[in-house]
C-alpha positions as CSV (number, residue, x, y, z in Angstrom):
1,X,-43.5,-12.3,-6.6
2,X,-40.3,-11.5,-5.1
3,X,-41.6,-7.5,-4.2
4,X,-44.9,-9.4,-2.9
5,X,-42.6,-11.1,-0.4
6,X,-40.2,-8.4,0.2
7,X,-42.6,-5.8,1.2
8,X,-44.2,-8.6,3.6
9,X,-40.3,-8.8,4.8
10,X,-40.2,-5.6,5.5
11,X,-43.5,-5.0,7.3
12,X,-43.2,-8.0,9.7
13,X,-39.6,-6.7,10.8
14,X,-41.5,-5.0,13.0
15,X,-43.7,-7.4,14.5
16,X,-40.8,-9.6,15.3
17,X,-38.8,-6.4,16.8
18,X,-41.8,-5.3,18.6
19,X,-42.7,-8.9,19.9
20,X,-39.1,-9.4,21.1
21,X,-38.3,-6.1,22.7
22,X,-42.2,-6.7,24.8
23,X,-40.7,-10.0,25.6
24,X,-37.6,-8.6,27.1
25,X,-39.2,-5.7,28.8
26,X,-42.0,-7.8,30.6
27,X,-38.9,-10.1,31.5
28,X,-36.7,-7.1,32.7
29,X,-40.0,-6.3,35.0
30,X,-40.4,-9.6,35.7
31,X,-36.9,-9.7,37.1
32,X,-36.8,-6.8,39.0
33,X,-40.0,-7.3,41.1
34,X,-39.4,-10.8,41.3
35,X,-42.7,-12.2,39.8
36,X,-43.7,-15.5,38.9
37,X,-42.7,-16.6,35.2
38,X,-46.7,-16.4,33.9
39,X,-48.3,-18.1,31.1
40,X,-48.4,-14.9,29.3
41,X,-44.6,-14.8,29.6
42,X,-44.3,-18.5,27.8
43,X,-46.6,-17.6,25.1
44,X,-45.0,-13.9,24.7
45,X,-41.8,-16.1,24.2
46,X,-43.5,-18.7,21.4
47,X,-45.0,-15.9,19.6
48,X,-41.5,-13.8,19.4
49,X,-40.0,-16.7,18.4
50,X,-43.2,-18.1,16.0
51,X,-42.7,-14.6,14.0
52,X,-39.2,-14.5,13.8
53,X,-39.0,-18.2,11.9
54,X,-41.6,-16.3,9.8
55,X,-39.2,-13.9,8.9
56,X,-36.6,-16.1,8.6
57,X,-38.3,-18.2,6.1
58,X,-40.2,-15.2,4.0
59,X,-35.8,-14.2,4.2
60,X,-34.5,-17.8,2.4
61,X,-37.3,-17.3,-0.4
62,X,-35.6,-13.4,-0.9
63,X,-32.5,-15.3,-0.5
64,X,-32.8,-17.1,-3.3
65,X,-34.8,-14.6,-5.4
66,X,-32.9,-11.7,-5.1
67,X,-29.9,-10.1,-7.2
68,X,-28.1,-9.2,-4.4
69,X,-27.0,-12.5,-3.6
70,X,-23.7,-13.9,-5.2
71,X,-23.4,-17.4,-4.7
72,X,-22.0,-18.4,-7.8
73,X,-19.2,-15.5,-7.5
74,X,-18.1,-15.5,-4.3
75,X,-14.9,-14.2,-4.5
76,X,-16.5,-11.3,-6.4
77,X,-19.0,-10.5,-3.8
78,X,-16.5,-10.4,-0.8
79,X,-15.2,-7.7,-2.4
80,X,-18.2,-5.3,-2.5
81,X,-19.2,-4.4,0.7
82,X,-23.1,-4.3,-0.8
83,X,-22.8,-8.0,-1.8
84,X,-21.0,-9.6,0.8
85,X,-24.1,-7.6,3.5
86,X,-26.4,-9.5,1.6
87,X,-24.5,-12.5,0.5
88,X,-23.0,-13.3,3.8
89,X,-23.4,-11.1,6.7
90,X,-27.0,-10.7,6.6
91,X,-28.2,-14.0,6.4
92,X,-25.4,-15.1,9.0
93,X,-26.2,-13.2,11.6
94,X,-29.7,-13.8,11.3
95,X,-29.4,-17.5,11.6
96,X,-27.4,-16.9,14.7
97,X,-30.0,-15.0,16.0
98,X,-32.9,-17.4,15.2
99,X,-30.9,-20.9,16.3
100,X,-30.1,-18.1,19.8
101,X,-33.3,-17.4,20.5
102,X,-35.2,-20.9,19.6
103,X,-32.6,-22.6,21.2
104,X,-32.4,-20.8,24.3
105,X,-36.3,-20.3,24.2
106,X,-36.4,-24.1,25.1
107,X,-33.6,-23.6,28.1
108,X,-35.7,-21.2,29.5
109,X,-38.8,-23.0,29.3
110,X,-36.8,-26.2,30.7
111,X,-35.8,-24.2,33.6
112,X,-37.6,-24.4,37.2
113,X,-37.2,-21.0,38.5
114,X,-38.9,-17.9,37.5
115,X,-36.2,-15.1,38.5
116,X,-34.1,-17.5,36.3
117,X,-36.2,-17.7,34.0
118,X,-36.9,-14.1,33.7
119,X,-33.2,-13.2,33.5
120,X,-32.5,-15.8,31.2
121,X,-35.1,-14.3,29.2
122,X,-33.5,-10.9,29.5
123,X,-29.8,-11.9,28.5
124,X,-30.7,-14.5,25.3
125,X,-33.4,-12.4,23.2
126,X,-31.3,-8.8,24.6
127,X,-27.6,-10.9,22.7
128,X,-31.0,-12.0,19.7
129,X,-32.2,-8.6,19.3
130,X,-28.8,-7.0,19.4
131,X,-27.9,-9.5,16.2
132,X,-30.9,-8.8,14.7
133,X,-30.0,-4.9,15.1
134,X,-27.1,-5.4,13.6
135,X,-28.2,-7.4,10.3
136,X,-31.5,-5.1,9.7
137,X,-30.0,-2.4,7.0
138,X,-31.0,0.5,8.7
139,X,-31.0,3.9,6.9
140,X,-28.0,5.3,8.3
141,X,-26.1,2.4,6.9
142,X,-25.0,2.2,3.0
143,X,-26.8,-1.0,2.1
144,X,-30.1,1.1,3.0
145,X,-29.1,3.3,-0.6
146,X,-30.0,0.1,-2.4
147,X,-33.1,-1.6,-0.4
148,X,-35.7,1.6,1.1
149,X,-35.9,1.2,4.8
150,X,-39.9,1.0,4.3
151,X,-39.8,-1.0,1.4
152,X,-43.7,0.0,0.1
């Protein structure tokens, strides 16, 4: 069960990053030429933010699956860099992101004016996506030695 859902982690990475980074560059357009905030905006917004609780979910269930998380000996896995990244610093920074993005998905929505919204749109998923850059173990990094970038 837990490769099931860790391959299905893997894979929908990319939907998430993909959604997010169309949702900032229709907003970095929509800024620039000063165009109305569009329905297709709103729902580009829900569905970036639909797939990343997704992932967020599908990444509690590996939480609490995988051997690479250390709750019972944390003082043992602040100690190895591999252990902590998935212990703490993963899962941290991915909250952040998530609680970022939903939360400031409903400020932007709450908001009256579209350059506004646009460049509010711009500035909280580009601070997201950055966080979520910085979580994903990426295969320059060494947590990628232990977890395949592809994961099939």
């Amino acid at each position: 069960m837990e490769t099931g859902i860790l391959h299905f982690h893997s894979i929908w990475r990319y939907v998430v990053l993909l959604l997010i980074l169309i949702t900032i560059a229709r907003s970095i357009q929509g800024w620039v030429s000063k165009a109305e905030f569009a329905k297709v905006d709103i729902k580009l917004g829900l569905f970036s933010m639909i797939s990343l609780h997704i992932q967020l979910l599908t990444g509690f269930i590996l939480y609490y699956l995988s051997d690479f998380v250390q709750l019972s000996s944390m003082g043992e896995a602040m100690k190895n860099p591999l252990l902590r990244f998935w212990t703490v610093e993963h899962i941290t920074l991915m909250i952040i992101a998530v609680a970022l993005i939903t939360f400031g998905r409903k400020s932007i929505i709450n908001t009256n004016d579209s350059l506004a919204k646009h460049r509010k749109t711009v500035i909280i998923f580009g601070i997201g996506l950055l966080l979520l850059f910085l979580a994903i173990p990426w295969p320059w990094s060494n947590i990628e030695i232990t977890r395949p970038f592809f994961n099939f």
